[in-house]
N, C-alpha and C positions, 0 to 999 in steps of 0.2 A: 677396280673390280677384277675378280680374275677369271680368266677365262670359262672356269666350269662355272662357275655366278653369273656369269653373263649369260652362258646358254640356259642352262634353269630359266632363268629368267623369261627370256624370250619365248624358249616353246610351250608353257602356257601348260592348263589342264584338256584341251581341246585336243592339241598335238597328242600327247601325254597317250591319252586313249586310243593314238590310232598307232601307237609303239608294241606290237604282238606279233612279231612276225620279226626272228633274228634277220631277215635281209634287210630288212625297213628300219631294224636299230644299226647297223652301219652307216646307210643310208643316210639317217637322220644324226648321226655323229658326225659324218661330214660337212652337215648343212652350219651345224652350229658351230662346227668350227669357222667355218667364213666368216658368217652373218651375225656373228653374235660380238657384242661389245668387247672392249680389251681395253686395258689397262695402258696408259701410253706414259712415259716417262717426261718424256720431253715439254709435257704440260706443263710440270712442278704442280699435278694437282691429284687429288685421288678420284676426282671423274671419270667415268667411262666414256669414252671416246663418242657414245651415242649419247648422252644429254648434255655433252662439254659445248659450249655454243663457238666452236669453230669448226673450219670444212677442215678435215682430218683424211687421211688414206692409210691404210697397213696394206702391207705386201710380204704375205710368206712366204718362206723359202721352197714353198713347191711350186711358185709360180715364178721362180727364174730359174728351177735347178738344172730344167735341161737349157739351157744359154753358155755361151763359154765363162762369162762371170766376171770378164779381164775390165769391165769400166761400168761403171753404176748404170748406164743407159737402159743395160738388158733385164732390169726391173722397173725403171720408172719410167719405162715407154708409154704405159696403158693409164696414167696417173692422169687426170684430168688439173689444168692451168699448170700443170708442168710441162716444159721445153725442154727435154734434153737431147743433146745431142753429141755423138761420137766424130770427134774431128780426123779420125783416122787409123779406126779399131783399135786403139788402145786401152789405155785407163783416164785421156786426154779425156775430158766428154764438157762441153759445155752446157751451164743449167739455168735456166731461168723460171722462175716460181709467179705467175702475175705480171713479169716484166722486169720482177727485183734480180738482178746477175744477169740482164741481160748484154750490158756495156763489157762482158768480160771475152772480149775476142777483141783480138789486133796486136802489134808488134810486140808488145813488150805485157800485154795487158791479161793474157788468158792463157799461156802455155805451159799447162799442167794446172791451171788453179783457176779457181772461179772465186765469186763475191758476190755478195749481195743478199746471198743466203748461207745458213748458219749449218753447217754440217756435227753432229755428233756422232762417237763413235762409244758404245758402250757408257752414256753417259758424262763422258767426255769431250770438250770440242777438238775439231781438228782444224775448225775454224782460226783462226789466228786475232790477236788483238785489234790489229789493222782491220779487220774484215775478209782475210783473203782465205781459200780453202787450200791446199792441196790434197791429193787424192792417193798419196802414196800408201797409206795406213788402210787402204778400204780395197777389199776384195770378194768378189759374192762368195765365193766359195766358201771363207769362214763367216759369212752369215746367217743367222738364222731368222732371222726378219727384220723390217725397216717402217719406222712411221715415219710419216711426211704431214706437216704441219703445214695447208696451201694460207692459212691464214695470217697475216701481217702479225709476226709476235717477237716485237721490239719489247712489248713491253714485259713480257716475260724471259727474254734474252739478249736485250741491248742491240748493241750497233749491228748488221748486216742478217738480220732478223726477219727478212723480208717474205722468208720460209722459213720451214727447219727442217732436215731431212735426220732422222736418228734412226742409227744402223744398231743393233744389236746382237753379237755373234754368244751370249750364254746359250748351250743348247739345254731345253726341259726334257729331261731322260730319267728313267725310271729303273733304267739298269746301264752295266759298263757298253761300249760301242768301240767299234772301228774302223774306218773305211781307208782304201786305197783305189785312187782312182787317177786314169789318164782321159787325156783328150787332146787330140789329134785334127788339124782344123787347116783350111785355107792360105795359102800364101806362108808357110811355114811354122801355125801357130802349134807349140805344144805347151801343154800343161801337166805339171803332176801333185795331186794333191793327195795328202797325209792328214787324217781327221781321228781324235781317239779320246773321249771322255769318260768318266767312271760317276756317280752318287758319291755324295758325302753326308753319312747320315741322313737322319729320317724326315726332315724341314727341307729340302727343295736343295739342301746344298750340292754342288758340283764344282768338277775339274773337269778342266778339258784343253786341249791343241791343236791348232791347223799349222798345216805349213802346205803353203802355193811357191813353187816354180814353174813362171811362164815365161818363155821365147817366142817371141814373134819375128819373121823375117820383113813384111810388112809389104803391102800390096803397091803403094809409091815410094819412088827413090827416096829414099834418106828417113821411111818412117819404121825402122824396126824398134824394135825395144825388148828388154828383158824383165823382168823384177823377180825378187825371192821377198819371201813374205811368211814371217812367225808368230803365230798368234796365240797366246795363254793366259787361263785365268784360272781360278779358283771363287768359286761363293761358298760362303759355309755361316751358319749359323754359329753363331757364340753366345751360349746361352738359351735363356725362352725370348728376349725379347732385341735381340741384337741381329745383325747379319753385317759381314763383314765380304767387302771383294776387292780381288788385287789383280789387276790384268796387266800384263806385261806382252810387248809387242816391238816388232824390226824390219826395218823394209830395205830392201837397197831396191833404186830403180834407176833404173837408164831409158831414157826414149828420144829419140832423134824425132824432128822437126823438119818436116817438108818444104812448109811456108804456103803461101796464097800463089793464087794462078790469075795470069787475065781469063776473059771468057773463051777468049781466042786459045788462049793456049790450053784451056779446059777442051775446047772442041777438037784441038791436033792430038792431045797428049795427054790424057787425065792422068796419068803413072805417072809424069815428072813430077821433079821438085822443084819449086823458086830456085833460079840459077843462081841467087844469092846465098840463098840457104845451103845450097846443095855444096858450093863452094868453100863456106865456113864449115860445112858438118858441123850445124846447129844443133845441138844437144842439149840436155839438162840429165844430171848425172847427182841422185838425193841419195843419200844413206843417213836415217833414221831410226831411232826407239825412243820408245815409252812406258814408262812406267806410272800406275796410276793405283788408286785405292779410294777404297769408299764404305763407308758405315752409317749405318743403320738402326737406331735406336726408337723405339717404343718408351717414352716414359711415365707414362701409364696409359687408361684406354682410350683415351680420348686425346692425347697428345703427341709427338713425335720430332725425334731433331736429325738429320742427314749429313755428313759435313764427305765433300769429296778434297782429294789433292793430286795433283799429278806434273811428272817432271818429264820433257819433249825435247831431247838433246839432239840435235839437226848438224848435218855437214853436207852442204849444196854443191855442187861444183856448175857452171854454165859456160858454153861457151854460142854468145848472145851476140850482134850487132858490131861484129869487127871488137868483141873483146872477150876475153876468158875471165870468169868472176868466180871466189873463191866465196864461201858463207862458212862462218860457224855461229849458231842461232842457238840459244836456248829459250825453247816457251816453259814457264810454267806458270800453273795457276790453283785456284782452289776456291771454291765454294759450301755455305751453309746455307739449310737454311729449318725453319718452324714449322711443323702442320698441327693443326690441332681444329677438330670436330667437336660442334657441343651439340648434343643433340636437347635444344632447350624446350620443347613442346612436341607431341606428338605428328605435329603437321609443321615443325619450324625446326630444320638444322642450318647450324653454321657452321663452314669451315673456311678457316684460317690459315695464311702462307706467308710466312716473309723471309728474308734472307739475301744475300749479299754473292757477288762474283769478283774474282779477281783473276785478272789475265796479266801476266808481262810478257815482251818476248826483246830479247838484246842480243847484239851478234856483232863482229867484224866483217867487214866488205872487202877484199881485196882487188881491183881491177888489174888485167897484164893485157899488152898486146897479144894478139894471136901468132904463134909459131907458124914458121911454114909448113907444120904439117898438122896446125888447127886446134895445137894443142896450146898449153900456157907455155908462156915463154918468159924471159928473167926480168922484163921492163913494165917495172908497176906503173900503170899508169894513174890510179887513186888509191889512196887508203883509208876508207869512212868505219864509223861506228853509226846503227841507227837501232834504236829500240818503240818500244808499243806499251803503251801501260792503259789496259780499261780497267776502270772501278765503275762495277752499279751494284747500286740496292732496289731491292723493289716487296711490293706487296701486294696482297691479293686476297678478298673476300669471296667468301659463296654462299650465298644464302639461298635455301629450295626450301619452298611453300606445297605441302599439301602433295608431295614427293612429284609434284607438277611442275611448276615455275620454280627456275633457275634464274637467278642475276647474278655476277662477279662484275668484279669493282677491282679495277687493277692500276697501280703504279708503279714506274719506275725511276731513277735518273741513273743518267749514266755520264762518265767525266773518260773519254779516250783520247790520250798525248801521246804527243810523237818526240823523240829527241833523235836529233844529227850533229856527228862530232865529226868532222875531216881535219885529218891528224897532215894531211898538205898542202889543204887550203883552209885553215881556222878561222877567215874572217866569213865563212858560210855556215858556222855553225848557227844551229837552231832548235827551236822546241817551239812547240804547240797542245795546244788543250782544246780539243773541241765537248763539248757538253749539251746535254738534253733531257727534259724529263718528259716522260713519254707513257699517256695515260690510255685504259683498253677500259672498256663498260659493254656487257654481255648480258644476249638473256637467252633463256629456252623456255619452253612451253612442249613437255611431254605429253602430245596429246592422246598416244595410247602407250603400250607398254613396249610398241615396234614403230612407234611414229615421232620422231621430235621437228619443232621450228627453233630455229635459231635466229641472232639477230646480235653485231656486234659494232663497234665504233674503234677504232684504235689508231695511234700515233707509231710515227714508224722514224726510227734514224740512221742512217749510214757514215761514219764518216769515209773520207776519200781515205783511198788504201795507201800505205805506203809510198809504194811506185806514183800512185797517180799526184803524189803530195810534190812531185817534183815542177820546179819551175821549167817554161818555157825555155829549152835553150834553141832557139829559131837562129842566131845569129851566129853560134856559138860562142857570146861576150857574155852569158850572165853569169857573173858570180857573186852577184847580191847576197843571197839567201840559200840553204837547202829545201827551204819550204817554201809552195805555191802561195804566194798571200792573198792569191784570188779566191781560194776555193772555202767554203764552209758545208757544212753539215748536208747531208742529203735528209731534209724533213719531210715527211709523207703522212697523210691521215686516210683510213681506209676504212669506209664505211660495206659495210657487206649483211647480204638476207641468207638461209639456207635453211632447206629440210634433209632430212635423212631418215627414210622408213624401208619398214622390211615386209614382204608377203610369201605365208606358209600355208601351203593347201596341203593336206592329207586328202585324198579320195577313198579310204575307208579300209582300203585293199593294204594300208602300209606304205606304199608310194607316193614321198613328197614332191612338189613342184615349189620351187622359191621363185624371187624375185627379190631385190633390192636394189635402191639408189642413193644418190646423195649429190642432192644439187645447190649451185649457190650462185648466187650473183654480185656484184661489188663495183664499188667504186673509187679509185685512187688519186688522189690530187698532191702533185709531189710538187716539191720548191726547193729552190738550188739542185735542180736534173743534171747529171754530173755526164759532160760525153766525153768519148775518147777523141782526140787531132792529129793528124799528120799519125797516121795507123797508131794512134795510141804512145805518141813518144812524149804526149804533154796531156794533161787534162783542161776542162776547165768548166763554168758552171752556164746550162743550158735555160737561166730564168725557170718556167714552169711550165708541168704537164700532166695531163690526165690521161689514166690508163682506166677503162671502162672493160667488165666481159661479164660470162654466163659460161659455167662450166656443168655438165652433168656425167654421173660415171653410172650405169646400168648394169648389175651381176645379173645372170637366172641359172638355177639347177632347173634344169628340163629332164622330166621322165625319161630313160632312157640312157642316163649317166651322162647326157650331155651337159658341157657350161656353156655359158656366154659372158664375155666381161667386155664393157662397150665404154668407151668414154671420149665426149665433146667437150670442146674449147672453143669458144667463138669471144672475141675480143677486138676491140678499137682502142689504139695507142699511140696521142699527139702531143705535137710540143703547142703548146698553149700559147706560150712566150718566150721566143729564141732568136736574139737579136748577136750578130759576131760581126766583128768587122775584121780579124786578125785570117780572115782567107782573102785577102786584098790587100798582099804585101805591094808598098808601093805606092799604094792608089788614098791617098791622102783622105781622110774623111766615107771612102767607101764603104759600105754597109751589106751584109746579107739578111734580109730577115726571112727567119724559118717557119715563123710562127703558124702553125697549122699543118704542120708536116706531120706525116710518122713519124714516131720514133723504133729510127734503127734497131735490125736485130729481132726484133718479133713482130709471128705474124696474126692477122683476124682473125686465122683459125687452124685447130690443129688438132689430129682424133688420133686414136688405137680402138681394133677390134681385134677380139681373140674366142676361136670355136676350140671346145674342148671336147673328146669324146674319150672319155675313160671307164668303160664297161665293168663291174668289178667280178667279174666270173671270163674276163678276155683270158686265152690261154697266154702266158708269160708275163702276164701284168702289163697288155698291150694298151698304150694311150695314143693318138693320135691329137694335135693341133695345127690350126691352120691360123695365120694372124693377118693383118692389115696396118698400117701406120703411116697416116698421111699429114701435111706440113705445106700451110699454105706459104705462097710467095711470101718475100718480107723487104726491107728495102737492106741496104748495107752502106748507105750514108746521110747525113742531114738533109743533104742537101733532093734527097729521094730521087736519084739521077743512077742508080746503080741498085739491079732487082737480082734478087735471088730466086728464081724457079720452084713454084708448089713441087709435091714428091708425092709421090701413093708406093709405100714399098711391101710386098708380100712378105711373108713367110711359112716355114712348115719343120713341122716336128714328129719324130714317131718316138716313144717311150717303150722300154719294154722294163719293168721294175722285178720280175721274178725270172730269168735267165735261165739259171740254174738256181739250185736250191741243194743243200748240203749242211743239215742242221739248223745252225743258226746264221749259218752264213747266205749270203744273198747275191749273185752275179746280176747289175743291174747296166743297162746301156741306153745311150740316146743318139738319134740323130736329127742333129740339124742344119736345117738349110734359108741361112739370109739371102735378103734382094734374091726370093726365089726366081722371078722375072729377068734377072739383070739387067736393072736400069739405070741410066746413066742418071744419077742425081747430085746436088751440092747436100754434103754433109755437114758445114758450117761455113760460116766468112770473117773473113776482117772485117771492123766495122770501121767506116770513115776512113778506108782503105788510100795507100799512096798511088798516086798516079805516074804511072812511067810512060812515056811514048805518047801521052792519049789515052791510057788501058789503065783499067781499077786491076789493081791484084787483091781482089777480095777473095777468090774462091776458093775454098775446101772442097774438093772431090768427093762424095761419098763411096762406100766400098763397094765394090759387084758382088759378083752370088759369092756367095761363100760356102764352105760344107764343114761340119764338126761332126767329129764320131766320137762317143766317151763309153768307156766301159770301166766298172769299179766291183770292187767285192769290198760288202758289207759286212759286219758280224754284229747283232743287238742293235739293230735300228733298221 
């Protein structure tokens, strides 16, 4: 559905009549742009986001534009069952969806990349075949909005499916644009960003290009970082019933790595680094492009076929854990797939989806001692090959009765293998095949034309990533295997309720007041719970667990130009069944059982508030926000002996969007201010952190007040 469909829709002949008064049609064209349905890609369905029966969120680009933009956090703060969190102003941010990527923090397991949930970027993953994310290809500033899937959809996207977050950077422009903009920020952040798109023809097609350069000097020892970031596409129709898009994109990033703190040395010193860390000048140094393409065909009106492809040519450099590591990775992959709508009876449509994914990704490892001055040095110390290959097919029905009742009927399977070649120890070569087929059944019930319930069932799979596929070297004797023979699939079934309705008051005068929510509740029961050991240097499987919560997210336009966007998280998450005996070296037949712990890494509960006051007759285009975002305690080990501190952190915003004004051009600026309080907080941890002395090095500092000032000049937009 597309957005002006959506709105029609929703405000109704009631609304309709109280539209005679041009201030009250701006008015009312802002409401609908929130509130009103949208078309979300990452479905693979042609549902509207408001009868699709999963907990869904969109986030437009005007509710993170005044943010510095440098790591996804500063959009998905206010996201209700999402966890995200910035390990140290970067583009580092760790994210958890439900609980799914929540194991992605500790030595070797979270630094720069997350799992568990399936990141797109334009329709494309950035996700990796493994499951693993990184974050180098994703910058807000070439965004233009983001849907977030809070619902379990494996079976719409295979392995680490546990969310989906999809970024979208095509801008919808009506004419050519340009922007140049700086920003100017805390601890020595700057940015400069380059924005310029034009129409192509008279069907929606577009061009367009970002480019971000940001330096950061970094507020603790050893965490600055750099990145430059080029982002192009082209959409254009070809034909009446084709559209064709080719996005092309480059990143090179650098960010150095602090490490974890005991609590003690959180309380002396929040600015150090792990003296380990700081010692190695721990780094991670990616240079990346992509190039990708995708098509669009109508073959005739009731049917349709999609086929994407794209090629992800990677060169990592690391210098990790007393070694310097060399990558050359190439992902690519490509998907198709069927839509076809019959409209069989006046009160009976059907539509149809089926189609197929293919991910690979293959590369050389290089291992070298560290130079004395932290660099690579000429003594190789491994030389591996290790690759990823997922194959799923899946399908998917929708049948809606009476343009009321909805039910979808979905399948999947999926087949993800790992192969390990060590060209200097070959009697540890390996391959693996983990496999799943993973079924979702949905309903809805539109009970007005602003009110839906939903109700859905689905299966969820992960397998263990890469890294985490490595065996136990505790002794440093094993050279059995490259693969863990412990580990199998992460299987989860997640049953979930949810409404989503909207309320529009006219008072007669022209002046809307809205309201809307979207609330859900769920239940997850996972088997083979996969945790990190010894900070993540080994994995292994945690038996089972259940993650239970209730999420609800509140908008209101209040008379007055005021917003309100409110969203709760309240959750319980245990190990069911977690029995280890491998933390009792030594101790012959000793045992831990966990069973009924937390599980590590998230907490019971976790909220965002955000006031908005944007008057539309303020002289300069003056906006004012004020925000909230609190983060209850959580544990940071099995063994629930090691607590991370609730947080409540403010912040504050002032907007001035008309500057100056000079034709078509636009001087626009903002300022903002994080941890307006300056509070001292954890912004993440290691999880099942290593013990030195007595003392967990679990902690991530969070950042103190911060300040950014951005000023840009517009032209056509």
């Amino acid at each position: 559905m597309s957005l002006a469909a959506g709105a029609l829709g929703l405000l109704g002949p009631n609304l309709a009549q109280a539209q005679t008064k041009a201030d009250s049609s701006a008015r009312r064209d802002s409401i609908a742009r929130t509130l009103a349905p949208f078309a979300v890609r990452a479905t693979r369905s042609t549902q509207s986001s408001f009868t699709s029966p999963l907990a869904i969120t969109h986030i437009d680009k005007s509710q993170f534009s005044a943010k510095s933009g440098f790591g996804l956090n500063d959009a998905l703060g206010n996201v209700p069952g999402v966890l995200v969190q910035s390990r140290y102003g970067t583009s580092d941010v760790r994210i958890a969806i439900r609980g799914f990527g929540a194991r992605g923090a500790g030595d070797r397991s979270n630094a720069g990349t997350s799992r568990g949930v399936r990141v797109l970027l334009d329709g494309m993953p950035e996700t990796e075949p493994d499951g693993r994310t990184a974050f180098d290809n994703i910058d807000l500033a070439s965004a233009e909005g983001i849907d977030v899937i809070r619902s379990n959809a494996s079976a719409l996207w295979g392995n680490a499916a546990g969310g989906v977050i999809s970024v979208s950077t095509v801008p919808v422009i009506d004419r050519p644009f340009s922007t140049l903009q700086y920003q100017s920020g805390s601890y020595g952040l700057q940015r400069y960003i380059a924005q310029t798109g034009t129409p192509i023809g008279t069907k929606g097609g577009v061009a367009y290009a970002t480019f971000v350069n940001t330096n950061f000097d970094g507020w603790r020892v050893n965490s600055d970082a750099r990145r430059v970031l080029l982002n192009t596409g082209i959409v254009a129709p070809v034909g009446d019933k084709t559209q064709m898009r080719i996005h092309l994109l480059g990143a090179n990033n650098l960010f150095h790595i602090p490490g974890p703190l005991s609590a003690d040395e959180v309380a002396a010193n929040p600015r150090q680094a792990n003296a380990t860390y700081n010692t190695r000048d721990e780094r991670r140094y990616n240079r990346l492009a992509r190039l990708g393409a995708s098509v669009e065909h109508a073959i005739d009106d009731k049917s349709s076929v999609s086929v994407v492809a794209y090629i992800n040519p990677k060169y990592l450099q690391r210098s990790e854990r007393g070694t310097f590591r060399d990558f050359t990775r190439y992902h690519a992959g490509a998907n198709a797939a069927y839509n076809r709508q019959d409209v069989v009876s006046p009160t009976f449509t059907n539509r149809f989806t089926a189609g197929l994914d293919q991910a690979y990704q293959d590369g050389a490892i290089l291992f070298y001692s560290l130079s004395a001055t932290n660099g690579r040095s000429t003594t190789v110390r491994d030389n591996k090959k290790e690759g990823a290959y997922n194959n799923g097919v899946f399908i998917e029905d929708e049948l809606t009765l009476n343009d009321k009742l909805g039910i979808t009927l979905g399948l999947r399977g999926d087949a993800i293998s790992y192969y390990y070649k060590n060209y200097l120890n070959p009697k540890t070569d390996a391959s693996r095949t983990f496999s799943q087929v993973t079924p979702k059944v949905g309903a809805s019930w539109r009970v007005s034309k602003t009110h839906t319930l939903y109700a859905n069932v689905g299966g969820g799979v992960e397998a263990p990533a890469g890294n985490e596929t490595d065996p136990a070297s505790t002794f440093g004797t094993d050279t059995v295997t490259a693969l863990n023979p412990l580990l199998e699939p992460i299987r989860s079934y997640t049953y979930e309720v949810g409404t989503k309705q909207i309320f529009m008051v006219g008072d007669g005068s022209g002046v809307v007041s809205s309201v809307s929510y979207d609330a859900a509740a769920y239940l997850t029961n996972v088997r083979n719970e996969i945790v990190p050991y010894r900070g993540g240097r080994f994995y292994f499987m945690a038996g089972r667990a259940r993650r239970t919560g209730a999420e609800i997210a509140v908008t209101a336009l209040a008379k007055g130009d005021l917003r309100f966007e409110n969203s709760l998280t309240l959750s319980r998450n245990t190990y069911t069944e977690y029995v280890v005996d491998s933390v009792h070296y030594g101790k012959a037949g000793a045992k831990a059982d966990y069973s009924g712990n937390r599980i590590v890494g998230i907490p019971d509960w976790f909220y965002g508030s955000n006031a908005t006051w944007a008057p539309s007759k303020a002289p300069l285009g003056l906006a004012a926000q004020f925000g909230v975002q609190g983060t209850g305690g959580y544990w940071a080990d099995d063994a629930n002996a090691v607590r991370v501190t609730e947080s409540h952190i403010l912040s504050a915003s002032l907007r001035a969007d008309r500057l100056v004004q000079v034709g078509d051009a636009t001087v626009k600026g903002f300022l903002t201010v994080e941890n307006l309080a300056d509070r001292r907080f954890i912004g993440s941890a290691f999880l099942n952190p290593d013990i030195v002395n007595g003392k967990a090095l679990a902690f991530e500092p969070g950042m103190p007040r911060t300040i950014m000032l951005s000023f840009s000049v517009t032209r056509g937009r």
